[in-house]
C-alpha positions as CSV (number, residue, x, y, z in Angstrom):
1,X,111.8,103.4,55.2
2,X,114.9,101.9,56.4
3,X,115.3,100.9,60.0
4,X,118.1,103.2,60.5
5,X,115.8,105.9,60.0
6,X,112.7,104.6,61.5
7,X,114.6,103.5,64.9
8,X,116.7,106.0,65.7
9,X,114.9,108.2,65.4
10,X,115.5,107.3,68.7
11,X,119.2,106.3,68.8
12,X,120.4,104.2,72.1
13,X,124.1,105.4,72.5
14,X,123.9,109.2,74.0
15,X,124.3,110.3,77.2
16,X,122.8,113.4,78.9
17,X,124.3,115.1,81.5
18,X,122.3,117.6,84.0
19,X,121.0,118.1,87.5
20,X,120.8,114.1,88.6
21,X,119.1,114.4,91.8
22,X,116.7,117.4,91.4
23,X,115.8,115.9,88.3
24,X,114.9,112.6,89.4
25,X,111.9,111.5,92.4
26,X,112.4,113.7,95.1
27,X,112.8,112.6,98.9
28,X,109.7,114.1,100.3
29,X,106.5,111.8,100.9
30,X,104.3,112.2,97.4
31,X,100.8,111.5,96.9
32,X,101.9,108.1,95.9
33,X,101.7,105.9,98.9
34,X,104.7,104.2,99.6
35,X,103.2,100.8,100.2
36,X,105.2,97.5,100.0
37,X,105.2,96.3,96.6
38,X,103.6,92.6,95.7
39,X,106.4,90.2,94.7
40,X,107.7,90.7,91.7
41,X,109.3,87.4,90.1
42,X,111.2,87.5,86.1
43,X,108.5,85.1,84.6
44,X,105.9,88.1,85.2
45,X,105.5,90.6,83.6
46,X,104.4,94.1,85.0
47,X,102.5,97.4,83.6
48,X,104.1,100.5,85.1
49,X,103.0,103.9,84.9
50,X,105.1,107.2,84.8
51,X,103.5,110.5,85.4
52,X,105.2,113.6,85.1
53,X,104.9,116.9,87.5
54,X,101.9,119.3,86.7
55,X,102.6,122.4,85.0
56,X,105.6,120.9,82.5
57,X,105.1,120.7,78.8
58,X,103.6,118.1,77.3
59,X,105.7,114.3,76.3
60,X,103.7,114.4,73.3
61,X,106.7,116.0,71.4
62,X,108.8,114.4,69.1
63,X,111.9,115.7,71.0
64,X,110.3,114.5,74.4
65,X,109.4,111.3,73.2
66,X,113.2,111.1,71.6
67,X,114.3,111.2,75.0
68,X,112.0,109.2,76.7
69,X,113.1,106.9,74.4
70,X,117.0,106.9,74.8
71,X,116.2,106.4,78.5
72,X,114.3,103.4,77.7
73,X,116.7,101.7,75.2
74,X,119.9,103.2,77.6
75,X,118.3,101.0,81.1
76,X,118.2,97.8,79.1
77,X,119.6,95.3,81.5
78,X,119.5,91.3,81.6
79,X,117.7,92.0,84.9
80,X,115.5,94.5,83.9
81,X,113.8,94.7,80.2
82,X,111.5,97.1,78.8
83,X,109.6,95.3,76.5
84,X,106.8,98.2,75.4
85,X,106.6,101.4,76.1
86,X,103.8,103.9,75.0
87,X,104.4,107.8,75.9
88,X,101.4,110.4,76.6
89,X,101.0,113.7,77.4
90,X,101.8,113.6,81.1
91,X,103.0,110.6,81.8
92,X,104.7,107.2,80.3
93,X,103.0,103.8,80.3
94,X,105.6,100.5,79.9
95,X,105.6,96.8,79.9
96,X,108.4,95.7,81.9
97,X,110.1,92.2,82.9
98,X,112.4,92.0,86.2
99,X,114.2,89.3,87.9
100,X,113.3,90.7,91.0
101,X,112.4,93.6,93.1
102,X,115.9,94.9,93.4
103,X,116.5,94.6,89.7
104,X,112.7,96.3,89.1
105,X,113.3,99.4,91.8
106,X,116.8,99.9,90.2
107,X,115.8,99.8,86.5
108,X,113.0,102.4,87.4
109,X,115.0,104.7,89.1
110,X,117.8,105.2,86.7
111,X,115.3,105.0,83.7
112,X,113.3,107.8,85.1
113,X,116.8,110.1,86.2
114,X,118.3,109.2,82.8
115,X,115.0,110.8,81.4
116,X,114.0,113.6,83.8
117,X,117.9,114.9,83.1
118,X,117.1,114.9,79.5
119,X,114.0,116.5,79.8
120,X,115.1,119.1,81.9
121,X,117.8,120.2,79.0
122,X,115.4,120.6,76.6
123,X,113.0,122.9,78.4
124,X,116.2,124.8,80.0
125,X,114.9,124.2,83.4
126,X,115.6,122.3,86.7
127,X,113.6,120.5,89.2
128,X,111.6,117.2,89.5
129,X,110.0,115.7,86.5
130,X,108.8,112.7,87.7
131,X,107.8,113.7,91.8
132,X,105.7,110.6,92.3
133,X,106.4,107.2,93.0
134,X,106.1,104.8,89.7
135,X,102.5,102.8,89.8
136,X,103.1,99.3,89.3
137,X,100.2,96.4,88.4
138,X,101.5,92.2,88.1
139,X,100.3,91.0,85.2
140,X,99.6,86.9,86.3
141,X,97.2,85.4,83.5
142,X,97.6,85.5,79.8
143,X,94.4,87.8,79.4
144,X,95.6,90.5,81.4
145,X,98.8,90.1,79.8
146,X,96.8,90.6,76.4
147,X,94.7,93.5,77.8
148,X,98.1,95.4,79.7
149,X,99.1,95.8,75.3
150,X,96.8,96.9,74.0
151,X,96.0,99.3,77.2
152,X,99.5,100.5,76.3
153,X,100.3,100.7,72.8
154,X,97.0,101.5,71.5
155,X,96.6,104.1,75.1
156,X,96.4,106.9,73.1
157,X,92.9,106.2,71.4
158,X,91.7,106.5,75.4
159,X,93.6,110.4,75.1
160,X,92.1,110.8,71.1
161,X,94.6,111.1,69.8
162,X,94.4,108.6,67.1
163,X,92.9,107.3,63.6
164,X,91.3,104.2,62.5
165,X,93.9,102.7,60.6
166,X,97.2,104.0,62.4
167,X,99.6,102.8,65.2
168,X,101.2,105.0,67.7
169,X,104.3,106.5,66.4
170,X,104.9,107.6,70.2
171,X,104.8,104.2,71.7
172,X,106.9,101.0,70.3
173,X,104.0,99.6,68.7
174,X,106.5,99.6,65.3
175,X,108.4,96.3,66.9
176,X,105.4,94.8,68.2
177,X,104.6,91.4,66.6
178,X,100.8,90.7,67.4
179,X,98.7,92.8,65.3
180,X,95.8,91.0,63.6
181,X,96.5,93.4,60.8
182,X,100.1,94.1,59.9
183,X,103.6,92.7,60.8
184,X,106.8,94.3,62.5
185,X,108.4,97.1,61.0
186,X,111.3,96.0,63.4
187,X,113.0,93.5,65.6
188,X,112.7,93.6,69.1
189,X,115.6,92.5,71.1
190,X,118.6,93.3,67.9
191,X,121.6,95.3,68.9
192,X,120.4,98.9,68.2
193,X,116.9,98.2,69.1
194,X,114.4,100.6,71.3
195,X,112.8,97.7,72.9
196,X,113.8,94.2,74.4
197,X,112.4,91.0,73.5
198,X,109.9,89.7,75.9
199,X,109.9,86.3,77.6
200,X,107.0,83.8,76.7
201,X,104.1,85.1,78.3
202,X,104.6,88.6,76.2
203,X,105.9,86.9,73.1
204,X,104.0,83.5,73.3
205,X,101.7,83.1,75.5
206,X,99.1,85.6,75.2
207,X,98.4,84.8,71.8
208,X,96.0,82.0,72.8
209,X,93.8,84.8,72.4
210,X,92.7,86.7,69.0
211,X,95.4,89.1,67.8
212,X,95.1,92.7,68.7
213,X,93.9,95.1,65.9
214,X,95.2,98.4,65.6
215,X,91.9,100.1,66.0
216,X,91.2,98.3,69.0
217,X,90.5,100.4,72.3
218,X,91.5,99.8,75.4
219,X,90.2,98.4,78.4
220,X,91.0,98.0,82.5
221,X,94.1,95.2,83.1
């Protein structure tokens, strides 16, 4: 299969138009506490969760996760990468970089209104899709960095939803470059691509430890 057809799949140049703020996080106080968050600092990496409101179809569509994934590649920003992403039924699971907590909050929030707009157009509908605050979780040794990818590219063995000898084709585990079994279908980081490039703990650094195999399941970070 040629890259064109494998990546985009998921192309990175559309727009969607829509209802911007009832689609994105509401105002009103969530279930989400709205506690300070921890530093965040560009060397670190961070696992952030999406989850959507109850009631709304399922992500777990290959229109959904098209979308999803134009929001994803769309935000990339010098100051604010996604570097994996993994998409569920009800919510979104991504491993981020940001230079700081500006670049971080600012990433998020038009990542999730770029997405909750083109969600909303395809189930003809208005409203909030993502009503809670995004979770968040610093990733600050190399093992939790290696446990945060396989937590999200191999997530949906936790949901099973998987076989033995298969990756994820709802998640970017298709650029991912540490499986103990198989290499890259594509190049993270390339004009075009869905994903960014991680810096060295995500591209480098964790690999002190054994390569992750596809059949691997997850555990906590």
């Amino acid at each position: 299969m040629t890259n064109e057809q494998t990546e985009f799949a998921f192309p990175v140049v559309r727009r969607w138009g829509g209802w911007w703020r009832k689609a994105g996080r509401k105002r009103k106080r969530s279930g989400v506490a709205h506690r300070s968050r921890d530093r965040v600092a560009g060397y670190e990496p961070r696992m952030v969760t999406m989850k959507r409101a109850a009631g709304l179809p399922s992500f777990r569509t290959r229109e959904a996760v098209r979308i999803i994934a134009i929001a994803i590649a769309d935000g990339q920003r010098a100051s604010f990468r996604v570097v994996h992403f993994s998409v569920q039924s009800n919510h979104v699971h991504m491993i981020v970089e940001a230079d700081d907590a500006r670049a971080l909050a600012n990433g998020m929030a038009g990542l999730t209104c770029r997405a909750a707009r083109g969600l909303n157009r395809l189930w003809q509908r208005r409203g909030s899709v993502f009503p809670e605050r995004f979770h968040d979780v610093a990733l600050r040794s190399l093992k939790q960095v290696r446990n945060a990818l396989v937590y999200v590219l191999n997530n949906h063995r936790k949901h099973g939803a998987a076989r033995r000898d298969l990756t994820d084709g709802y998640s970017s585990a298709q650029y991912f470059d540490g499986w103990a079994d198989r290499p890259p279908e594509l190049d993270a980081g390339r004009p075009g691509a869905g994903v960014a490039r991680g810096g060295w703990q995500l591209s480098v650094g964790w690999k002190r430890y054994p390569l992750i195999r596809v059949e691997e399941s997850p555990v906590g970070v």
